[in-house]
C-alpha positions as CSV (number, residue, x, y, z in Angstrom):
1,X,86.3,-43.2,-56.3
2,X,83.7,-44.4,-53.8
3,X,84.3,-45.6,-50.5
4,X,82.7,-49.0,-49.4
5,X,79.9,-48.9,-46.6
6,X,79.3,-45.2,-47.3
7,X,75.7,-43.6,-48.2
8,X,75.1,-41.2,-51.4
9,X,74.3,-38.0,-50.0
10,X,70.5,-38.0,-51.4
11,X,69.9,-41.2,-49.3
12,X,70.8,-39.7,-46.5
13,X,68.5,-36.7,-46.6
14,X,65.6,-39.3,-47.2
15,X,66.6,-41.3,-44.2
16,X,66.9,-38.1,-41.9
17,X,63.2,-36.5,-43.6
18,X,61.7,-40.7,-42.4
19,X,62.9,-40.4,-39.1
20,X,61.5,-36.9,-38.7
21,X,57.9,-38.2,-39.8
22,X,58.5,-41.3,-37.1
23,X,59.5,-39.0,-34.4
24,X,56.3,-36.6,-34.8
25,X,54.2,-39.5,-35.3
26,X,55.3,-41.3,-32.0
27,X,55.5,-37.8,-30.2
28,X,51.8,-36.7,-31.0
29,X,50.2,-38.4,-28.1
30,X,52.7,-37.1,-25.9
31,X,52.2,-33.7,-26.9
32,X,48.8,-33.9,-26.4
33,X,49.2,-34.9,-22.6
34,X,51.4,-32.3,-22.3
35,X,48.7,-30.2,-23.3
36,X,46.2,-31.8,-20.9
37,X,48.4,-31.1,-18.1
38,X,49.2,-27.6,-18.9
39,X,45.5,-26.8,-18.9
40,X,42.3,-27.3,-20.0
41,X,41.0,-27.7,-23.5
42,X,39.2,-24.8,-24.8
43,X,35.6,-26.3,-25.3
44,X,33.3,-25.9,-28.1
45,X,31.1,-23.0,-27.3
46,X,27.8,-24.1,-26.5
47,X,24.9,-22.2,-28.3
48,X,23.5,-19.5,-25.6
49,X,20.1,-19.6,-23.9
50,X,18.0,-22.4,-22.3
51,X,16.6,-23.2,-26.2
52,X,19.7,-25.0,-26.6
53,X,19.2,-27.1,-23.5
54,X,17.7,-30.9,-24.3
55,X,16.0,-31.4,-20.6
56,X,13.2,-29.4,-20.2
57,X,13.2,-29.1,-16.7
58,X,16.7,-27.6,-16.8
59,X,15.5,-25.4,-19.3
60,X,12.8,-24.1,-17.2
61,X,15.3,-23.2,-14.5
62,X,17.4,-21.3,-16.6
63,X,14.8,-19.1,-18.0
64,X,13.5,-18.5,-13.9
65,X,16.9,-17.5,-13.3
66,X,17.3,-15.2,-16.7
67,X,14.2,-13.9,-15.1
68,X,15.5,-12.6,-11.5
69,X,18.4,-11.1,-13.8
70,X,16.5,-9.0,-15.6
71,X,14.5,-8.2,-12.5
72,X,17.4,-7.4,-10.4
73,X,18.9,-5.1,-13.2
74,X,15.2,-3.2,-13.8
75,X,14.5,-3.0,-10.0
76,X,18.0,-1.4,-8.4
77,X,17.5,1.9,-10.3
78,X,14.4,2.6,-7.8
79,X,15.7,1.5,-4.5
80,X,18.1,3.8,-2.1
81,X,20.1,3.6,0.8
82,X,19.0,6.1,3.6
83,X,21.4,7.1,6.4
84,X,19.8,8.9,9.6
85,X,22.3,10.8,11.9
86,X,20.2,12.3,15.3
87,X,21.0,14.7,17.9
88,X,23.5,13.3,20.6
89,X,20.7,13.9,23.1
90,X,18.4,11.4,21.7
91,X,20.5,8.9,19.6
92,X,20.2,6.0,22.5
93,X,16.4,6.4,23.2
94,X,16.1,6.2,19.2
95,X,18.1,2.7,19.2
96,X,16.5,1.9,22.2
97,X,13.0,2.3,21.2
98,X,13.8,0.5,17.7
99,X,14.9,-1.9,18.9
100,X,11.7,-2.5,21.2
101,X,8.9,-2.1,18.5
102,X,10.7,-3.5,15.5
103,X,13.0,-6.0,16.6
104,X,15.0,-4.8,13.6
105,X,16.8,-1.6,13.3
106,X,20.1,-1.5,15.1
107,X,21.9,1.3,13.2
108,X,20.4,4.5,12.3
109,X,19.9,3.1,8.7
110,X,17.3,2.1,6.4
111,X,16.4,1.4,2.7
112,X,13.1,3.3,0.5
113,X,11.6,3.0,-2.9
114,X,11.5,6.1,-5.6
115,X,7.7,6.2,-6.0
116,X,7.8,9.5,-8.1
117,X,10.7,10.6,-11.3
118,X,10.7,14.2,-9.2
119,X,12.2,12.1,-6.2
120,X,9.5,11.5,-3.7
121,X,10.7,8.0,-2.0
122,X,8.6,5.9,0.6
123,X,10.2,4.7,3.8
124,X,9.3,3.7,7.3
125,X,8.6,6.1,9.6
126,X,10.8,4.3,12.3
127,X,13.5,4.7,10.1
128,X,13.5,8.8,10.2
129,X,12.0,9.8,13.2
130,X,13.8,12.1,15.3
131,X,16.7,12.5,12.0
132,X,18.6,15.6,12.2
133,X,20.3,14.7,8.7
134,X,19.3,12.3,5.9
135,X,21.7,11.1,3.2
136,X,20.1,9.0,0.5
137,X,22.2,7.6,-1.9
138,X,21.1,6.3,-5.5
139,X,21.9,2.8,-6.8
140,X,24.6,4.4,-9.0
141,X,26.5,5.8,-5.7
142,X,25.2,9.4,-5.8
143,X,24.3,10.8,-2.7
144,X,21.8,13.7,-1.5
145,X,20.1,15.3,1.6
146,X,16.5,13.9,2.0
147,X,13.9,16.0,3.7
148,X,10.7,14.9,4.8
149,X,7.5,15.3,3.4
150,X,4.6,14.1,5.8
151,X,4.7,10.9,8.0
152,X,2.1,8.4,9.0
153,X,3.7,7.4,12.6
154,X,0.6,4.6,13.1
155,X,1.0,3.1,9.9
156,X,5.3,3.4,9.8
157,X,5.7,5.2,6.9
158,X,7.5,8.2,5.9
159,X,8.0,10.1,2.7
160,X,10.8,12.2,1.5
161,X,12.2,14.2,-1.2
162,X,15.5,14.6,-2.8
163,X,17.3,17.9,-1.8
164,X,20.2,19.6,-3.2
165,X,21.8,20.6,-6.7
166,X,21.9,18.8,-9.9
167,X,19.3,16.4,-8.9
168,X,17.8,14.0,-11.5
169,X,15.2,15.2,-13.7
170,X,13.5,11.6,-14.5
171,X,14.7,9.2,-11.7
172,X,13.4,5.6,-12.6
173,X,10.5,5.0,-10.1
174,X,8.6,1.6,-9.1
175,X,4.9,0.9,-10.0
176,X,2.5,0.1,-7.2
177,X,1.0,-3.3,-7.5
178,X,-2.5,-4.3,-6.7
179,X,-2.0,-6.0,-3.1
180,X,-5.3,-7.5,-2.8
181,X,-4.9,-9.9,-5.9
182,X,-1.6,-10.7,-3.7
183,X,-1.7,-14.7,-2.9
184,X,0.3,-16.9,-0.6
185,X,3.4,-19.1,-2.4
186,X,3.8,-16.2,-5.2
187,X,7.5,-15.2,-5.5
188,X,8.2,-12.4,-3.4
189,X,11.8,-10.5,-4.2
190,X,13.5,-7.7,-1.4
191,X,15.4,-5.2,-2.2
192,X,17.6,-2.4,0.2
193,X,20.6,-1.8,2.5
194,X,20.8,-4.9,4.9
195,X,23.8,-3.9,7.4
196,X,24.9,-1.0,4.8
197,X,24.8,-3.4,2.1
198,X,23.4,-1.9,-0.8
199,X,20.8,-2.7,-3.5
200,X,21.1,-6.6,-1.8
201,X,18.5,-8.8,-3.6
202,X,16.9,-12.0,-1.5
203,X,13.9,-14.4,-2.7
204,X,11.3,-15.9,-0.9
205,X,7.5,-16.1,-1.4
206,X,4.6,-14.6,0.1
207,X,4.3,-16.7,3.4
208,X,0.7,-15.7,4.8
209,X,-1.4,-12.8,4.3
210,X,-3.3,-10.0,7.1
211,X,-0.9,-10.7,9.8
212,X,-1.3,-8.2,12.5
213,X,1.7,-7.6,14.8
214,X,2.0,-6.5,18.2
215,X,4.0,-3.6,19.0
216,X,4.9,-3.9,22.6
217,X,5.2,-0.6,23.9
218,X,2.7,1.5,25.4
219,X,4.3,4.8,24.8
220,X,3.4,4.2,20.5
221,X,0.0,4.3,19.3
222,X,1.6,2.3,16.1
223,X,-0.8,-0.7,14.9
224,X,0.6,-3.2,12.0
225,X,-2.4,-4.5,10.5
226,X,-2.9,-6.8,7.5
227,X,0.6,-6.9,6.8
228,X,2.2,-9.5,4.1
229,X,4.4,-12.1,5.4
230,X,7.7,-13.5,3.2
231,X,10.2,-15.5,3.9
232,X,12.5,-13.6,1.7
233,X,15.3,-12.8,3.9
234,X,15.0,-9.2,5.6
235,X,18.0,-7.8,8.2
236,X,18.6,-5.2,10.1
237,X,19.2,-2.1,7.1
238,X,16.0,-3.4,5.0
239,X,13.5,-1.0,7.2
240,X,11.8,1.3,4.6
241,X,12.7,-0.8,1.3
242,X,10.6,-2.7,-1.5
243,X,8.5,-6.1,-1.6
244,X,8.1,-6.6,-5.3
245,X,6.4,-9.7,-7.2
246,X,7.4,-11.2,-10.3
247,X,5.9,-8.6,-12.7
248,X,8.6,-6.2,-10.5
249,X,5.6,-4.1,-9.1
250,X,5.9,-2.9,-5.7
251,X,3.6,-5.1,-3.4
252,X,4.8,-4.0,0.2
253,X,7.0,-1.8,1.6
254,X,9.1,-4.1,4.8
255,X,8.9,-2.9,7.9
256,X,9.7,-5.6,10.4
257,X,10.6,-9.2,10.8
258,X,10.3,-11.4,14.0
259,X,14.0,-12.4,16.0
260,X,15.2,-13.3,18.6
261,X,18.3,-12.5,17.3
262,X,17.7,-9.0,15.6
263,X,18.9,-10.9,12.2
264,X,16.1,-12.6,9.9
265,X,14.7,-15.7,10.5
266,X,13.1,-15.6,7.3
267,X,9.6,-14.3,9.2
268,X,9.5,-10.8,7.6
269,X,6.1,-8.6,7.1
270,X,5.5,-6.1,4.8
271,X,2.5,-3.1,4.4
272,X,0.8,-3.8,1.8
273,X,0.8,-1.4,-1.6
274,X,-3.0,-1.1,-1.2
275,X,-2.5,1.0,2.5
276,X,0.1,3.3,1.0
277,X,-1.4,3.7,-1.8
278,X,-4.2,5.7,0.2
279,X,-1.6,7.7,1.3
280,X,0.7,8.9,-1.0
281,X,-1.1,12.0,-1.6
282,X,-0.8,13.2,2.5
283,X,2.1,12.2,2.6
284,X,3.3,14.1,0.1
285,X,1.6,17.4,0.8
286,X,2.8,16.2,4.2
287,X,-0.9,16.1,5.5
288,X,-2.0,14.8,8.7
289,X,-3.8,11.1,8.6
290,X,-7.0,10.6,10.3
291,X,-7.7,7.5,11.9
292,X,-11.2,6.4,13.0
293,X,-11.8,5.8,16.8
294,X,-14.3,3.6,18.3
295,X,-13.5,4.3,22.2
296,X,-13.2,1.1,23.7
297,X,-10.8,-1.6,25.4
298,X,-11.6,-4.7,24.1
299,X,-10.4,-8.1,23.8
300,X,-11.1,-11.4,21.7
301,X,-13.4,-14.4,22.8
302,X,-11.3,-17.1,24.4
303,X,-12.5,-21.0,23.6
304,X,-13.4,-21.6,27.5
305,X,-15.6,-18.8,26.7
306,X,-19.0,-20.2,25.7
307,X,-21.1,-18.8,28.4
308,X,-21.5,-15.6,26.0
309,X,-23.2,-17.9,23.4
310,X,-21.6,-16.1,20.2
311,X,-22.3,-17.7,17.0
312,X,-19.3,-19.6,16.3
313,X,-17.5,-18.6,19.9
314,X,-15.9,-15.7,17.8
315,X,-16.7,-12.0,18.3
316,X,-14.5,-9.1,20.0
317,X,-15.6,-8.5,24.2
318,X,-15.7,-4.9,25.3
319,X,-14.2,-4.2,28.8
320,X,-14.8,-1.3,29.2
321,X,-16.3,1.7,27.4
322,X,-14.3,5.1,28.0
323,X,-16.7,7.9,28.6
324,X,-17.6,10.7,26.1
325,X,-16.4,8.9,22.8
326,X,-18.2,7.4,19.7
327,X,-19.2,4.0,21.9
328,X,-20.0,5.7,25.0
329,X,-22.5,8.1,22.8
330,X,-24.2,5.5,21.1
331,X,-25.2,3.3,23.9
332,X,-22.5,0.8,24.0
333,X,-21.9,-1.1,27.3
334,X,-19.1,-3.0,29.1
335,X,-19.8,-6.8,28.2
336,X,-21.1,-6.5,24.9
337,X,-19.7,-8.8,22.1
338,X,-19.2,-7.3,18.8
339,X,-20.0,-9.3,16.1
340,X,-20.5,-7.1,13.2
341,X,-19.0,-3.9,11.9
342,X,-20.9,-2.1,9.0
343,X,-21.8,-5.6,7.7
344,X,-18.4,-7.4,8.0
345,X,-18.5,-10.3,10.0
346,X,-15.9,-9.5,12.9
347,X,-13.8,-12.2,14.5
348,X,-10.8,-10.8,15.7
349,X,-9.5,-7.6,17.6
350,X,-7.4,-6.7,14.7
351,X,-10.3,-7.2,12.4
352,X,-12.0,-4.5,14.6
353,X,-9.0,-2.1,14.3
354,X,-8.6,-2.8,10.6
355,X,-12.0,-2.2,10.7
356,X,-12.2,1.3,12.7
357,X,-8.8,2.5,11.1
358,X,-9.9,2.9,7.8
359,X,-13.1,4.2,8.4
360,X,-13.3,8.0,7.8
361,X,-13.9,10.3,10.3
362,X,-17.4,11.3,10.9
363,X,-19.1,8.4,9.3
364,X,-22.0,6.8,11.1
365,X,-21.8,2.9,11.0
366,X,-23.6,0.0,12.5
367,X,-22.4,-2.3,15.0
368,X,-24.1,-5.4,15.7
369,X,-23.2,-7.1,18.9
370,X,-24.5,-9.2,21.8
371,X,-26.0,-6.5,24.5
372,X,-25.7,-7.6,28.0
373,X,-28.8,-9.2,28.2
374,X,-28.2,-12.2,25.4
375,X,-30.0,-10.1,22.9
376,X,-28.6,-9.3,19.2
377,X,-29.0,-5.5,19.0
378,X,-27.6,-3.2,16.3
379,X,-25.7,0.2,17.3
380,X,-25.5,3.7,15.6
381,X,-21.8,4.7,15.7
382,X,-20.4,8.0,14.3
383,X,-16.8,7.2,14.2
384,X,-14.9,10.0,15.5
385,X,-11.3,11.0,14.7
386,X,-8.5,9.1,16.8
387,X,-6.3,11.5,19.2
388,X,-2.5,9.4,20.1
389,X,-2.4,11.8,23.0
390,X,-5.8,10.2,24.8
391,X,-5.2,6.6,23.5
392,X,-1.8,7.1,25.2
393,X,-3.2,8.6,27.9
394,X,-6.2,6.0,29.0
395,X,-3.5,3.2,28.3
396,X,-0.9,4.3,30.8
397,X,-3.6,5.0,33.1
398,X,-5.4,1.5,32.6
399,X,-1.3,0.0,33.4
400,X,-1.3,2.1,36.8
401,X,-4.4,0.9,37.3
402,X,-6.5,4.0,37.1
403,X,-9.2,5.1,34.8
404,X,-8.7,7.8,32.3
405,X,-10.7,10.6,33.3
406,X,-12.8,12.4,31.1
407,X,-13.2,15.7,29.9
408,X,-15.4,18.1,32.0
409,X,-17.3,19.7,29.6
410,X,-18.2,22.7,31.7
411,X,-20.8,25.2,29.5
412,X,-19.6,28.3,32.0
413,X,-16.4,28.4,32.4
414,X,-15.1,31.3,34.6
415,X,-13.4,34.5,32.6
416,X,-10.2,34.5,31.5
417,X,-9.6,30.8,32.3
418,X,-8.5,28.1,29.8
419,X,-10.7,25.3,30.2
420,X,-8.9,22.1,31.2
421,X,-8.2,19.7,28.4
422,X,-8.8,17.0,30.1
423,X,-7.7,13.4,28.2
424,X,-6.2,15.3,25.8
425,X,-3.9,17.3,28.0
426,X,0.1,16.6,26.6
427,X,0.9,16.7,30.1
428,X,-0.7,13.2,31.2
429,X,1.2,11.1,28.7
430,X,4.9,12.6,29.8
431,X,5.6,14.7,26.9
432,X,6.4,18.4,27.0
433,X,4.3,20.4,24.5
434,X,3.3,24.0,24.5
435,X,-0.1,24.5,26.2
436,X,-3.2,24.7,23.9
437,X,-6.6,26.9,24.3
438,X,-9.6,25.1,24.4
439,X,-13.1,26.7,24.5
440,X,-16.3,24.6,25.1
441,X,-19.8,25.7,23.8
442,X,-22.8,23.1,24.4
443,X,-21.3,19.6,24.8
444,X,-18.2,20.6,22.2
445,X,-14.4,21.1,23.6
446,X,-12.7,22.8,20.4
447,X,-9.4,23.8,19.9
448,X,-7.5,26.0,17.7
449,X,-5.0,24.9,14.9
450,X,-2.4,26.2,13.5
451,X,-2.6,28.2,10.6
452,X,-0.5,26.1,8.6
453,X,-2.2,22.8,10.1
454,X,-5.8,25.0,8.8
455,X,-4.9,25.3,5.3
456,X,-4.2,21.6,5.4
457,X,-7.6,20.6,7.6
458,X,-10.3,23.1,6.0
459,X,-9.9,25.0,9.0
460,X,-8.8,26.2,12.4
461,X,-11.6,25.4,14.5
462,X,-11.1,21.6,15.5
463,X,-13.8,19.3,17.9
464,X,-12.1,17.3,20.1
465,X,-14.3,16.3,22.5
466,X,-18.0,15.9,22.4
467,X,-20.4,14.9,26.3
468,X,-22.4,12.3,25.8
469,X,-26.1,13.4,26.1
470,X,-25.2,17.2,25.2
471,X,-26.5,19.4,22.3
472,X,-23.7,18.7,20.4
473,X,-23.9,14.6,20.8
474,X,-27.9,14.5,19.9
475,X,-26.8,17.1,16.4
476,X,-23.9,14.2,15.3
477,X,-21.0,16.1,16.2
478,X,-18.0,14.1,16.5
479,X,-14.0,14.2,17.2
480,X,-12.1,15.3,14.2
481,X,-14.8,17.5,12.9
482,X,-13.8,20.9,11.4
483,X,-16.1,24.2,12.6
484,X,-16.0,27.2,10.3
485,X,-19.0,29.0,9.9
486,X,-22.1,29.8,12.7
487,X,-25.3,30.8,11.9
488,X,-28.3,31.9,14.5
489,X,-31.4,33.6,14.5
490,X,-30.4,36.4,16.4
491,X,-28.1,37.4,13.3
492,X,-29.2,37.7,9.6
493,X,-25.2,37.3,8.3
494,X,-23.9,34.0,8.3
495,X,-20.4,34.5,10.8
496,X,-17.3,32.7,9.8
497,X,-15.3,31.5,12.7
498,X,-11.6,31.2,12.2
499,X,-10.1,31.4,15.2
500,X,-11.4,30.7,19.2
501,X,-11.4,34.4,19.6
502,X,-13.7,34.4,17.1
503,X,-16.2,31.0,18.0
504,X,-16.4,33.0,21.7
505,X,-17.5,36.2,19.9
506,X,-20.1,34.8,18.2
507,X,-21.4,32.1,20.3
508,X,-21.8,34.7,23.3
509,X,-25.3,35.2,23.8
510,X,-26.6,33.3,21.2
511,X,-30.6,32.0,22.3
512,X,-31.9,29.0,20.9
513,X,-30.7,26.6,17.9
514,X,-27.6,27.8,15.6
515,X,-26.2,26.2,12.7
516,X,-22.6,24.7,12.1
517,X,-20.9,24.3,9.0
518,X,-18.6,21.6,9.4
519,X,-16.1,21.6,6.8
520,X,-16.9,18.4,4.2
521,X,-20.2,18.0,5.6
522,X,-22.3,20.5,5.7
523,X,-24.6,22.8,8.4
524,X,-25.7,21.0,11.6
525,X,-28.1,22.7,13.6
526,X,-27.0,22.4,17.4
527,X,-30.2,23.2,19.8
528,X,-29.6,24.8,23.2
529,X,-30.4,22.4,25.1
């Protein structure tokens, strides 16, 4: 028997399964919220690379930025982090004097560039002068002792060479760019150890091109010529490390920056790959670098100074001629304006030192300048090798107000006495070096190298001074040049000359004209008088 107002039991299971269906139907947007509120919906992955992208312009930055990726990830393989540890004697001069020329360094640390798989890197010579210890760690954390190679103190740069066990046999190694095809506005990337931060990547472009900085301290004979300016950010710790371009060649190696501060100001320079590249090879044999030498004090043409009546008001003004060098010999006179060197217009005193720097030692150029009487006249100059110890010497004395002396190039001098110096005596520039022997011999003061200085010269037997008017000026002889053999009539053999001991020998007695082979140039016949 059925009860009234009940429900069959089949009904009721269809009722319960509609409500359900209401429920989940009226529930589904407020699940969804829930959802929304919980977190985010996972989007629909977007197809990778710029391709994808509809606005071009967006595009275009992407692949820019793909293309720093890749160039970060291919260039940190051949920078390193270089840590300098000095003697306690020394360690404040060395911050002090960084400080001074560079502006920059205020920790004994630096950054350099693999140039070569075997481990030859390129830093700044600022970096590891005076190091007792270098540590050089790779961009994967290893660290090793470095050792020096050869240095190039005028130019700030510095080689070294991994040391140590297990080193790698193929170490990745950057590729020198081309640094005259280097234009302002290209993309200029740095790479190094800014405040012991490693492998740190800034961007900038090239700002300006053949800066020449000042370094303001007389006790250097550094000059910074025809450096690359970027505004790619360089800091105290980036001293040594790479300028590369786009193509991830090295362009400059960053060697100072202009603060106030000691932190960047986005005003960094660089040396351009083209100067190092002349290099490498001293460097790495650890070869000393020869710098022409011109032998003057000079200064640029102000505006005001029309009276001089230079073409275009633009020329270099000698003040002053020291005596006994390359100027001195060829006739040059205080109040001359130089206009041309070799055929190069010159307009600037750094384009003179540019100039005279790269020329090699014992070449004979012409000068062009304004003599003192209004008149154009060309000069024969036989650039001679540049000594630090007598530009160092006639610059302190020009600040104290004296004039550096020159050399008395006495043809007696008395038995058993070393002849003086003279400009080149370690003694007038402050520094405490072991006495030398000098012997002079018609017009020529020559000293003798080392022997392991001689295998790197040619020879022992080097000229440092030459007397204007003497034997020696009128047969060409010049600073820098390298004596090893003598030849007069007196003897039928042809003497080789290896050591002073041996040039006195040989030279004592000798009557009339004798011939001197000067190594990479040939015989020159000196006449006796």
């Amino acid at each position: 028997m059925q009860r009234r107002g009940s429900i069959p039991w089949f009904a009721g299971i269809l009722m319960r399964i509609s409500c359900l269906a209401l429920l989940a139907v009226l529930a589904g947007p407020a699940v969804q919220a829930l959802s929304a509120e919980s977190g985010p919906a996972q989007p629909k992955e977007p197809t990778a690379g710029p391709d994808a992208e509809p606005d071009p312009d967006i595009a275009l930055a992407w692949r820019l930025e793909r293309a720093f990726q890749k160039l970060a990830q291919r260039l940190a393989p051949c920078v390193v982090s270089i840590r300098v540890t000095v003697g306690s004697e020394n360690w404040l001069e060395n911050l002090r004097r960084l400080r001074q020329q560079f502006g920059l360094e205020h920790q004994l640390e630096g950054s350099g560039v693999i140039v070569e798989p075997t481990g030859y890197i390129i830093t700044n010579e600022h970096v590891v002068h005076g190091a007792e210890t270098i540590h050089v760690t790779l961009w994967d954390g290893r660290v090793f002792r470095g050792a020096v190679c050869g240095t190039d103190p005028r130019s700030d740069l510095a080689m070294l060479r991994l040391r140590g066990e297990n080193l790698p046999a193929n170490l990745p190694c950057a590729e020198l760019a081309d640094s005259s095809q280097v234009t302002v506005g290209q993309y200029a990337l740095a790479v190094g150890n800014p405040f012991g931060l490693s492998n740190s990547l800034t961007k900038g472009v090239v700002s300006a091109l053949g800066r020449s900085m000042p370094v303001r301290d007389p006790t250097t004979d550094i000059f910074l010529g025809n450096l690359i300016q970027t505004d790619a950010v360089i800091d105290p710790g980036n001293s040594g490390g790479p300028l590369f371009d786009l193509r991830g060649k090295l362009m400059g190696i960053n060697t100072m920056i202009l603060s106030y501060t000691g932190v960047s100001t986005r005003c960094g320079f660089a040396i351009p790959s083209n100067h190092l590249q002349k290099r490498l090879a001293y460097l790495k044999a650890g070869r000393e670098i020869e710098y022409g030498w011109l032998g003057i004090r000079m200064a640029e043409l102000r505006a005001e100074q029309k009276e001089f009546r230079v073409p275009d008001n633009k020329g270099v003004l000698v003040y002053d001629v020291l005596p006994n060098t390359p100027a001195d010999r060829a006739g040059m006179e205080q109040g001359m304006v130089i206009l041309e060197y070799d055929g190069a217009r010159i307009g600037s005193v750094p384009d003179l030192m540019g100039a005279v720097n790269d020329t090699p030692v014992g070449h004979l150029v012409k000068i062009k300048a304004v003599d003192r009487a209004g008149k154009a006249n060309c000069f024969n100059v036989r650039i001679a090798k540049r000594y630090a110890e007598f530009v160092l010497a006639s610059r302190l004395g020009d600040l104290n107000g004296d004039t550096a002396a020159a050399a008395d190039l006495d043809e007696e001098a008395p038995p058993d006495q070393t002849p003086e110096p003279g400009p080149l005596q370690p003694a007038s520039v402050g520094a405490k070096q072991p006495s030398q022997n000098f012997f002079a011999w018609r017009g020529l003061q020559v000293k003798e190298l080392s022997v392991e200085q001689g295998l790197k010269h040619g020879g022992r037997l080097e000229v440092v001074h030459v007397k204007r008017g003497s034997p020696a000026d009128h047969a060409g002889l010049y600073e820098g040049a390298i004596i090893t053999e003598l030849k007069h009539g007196d003897s039928a053999a042809i003497e080789k000359v290896r050591t002073l001991g041996d040039l006195k020998r040989v030279t004592d007695g000798v009557r009339g004209a004798a011939a001197l082979y000067i190594h990479a140039e040939g015989y020159v016949t000196v006449e006796e008088k």
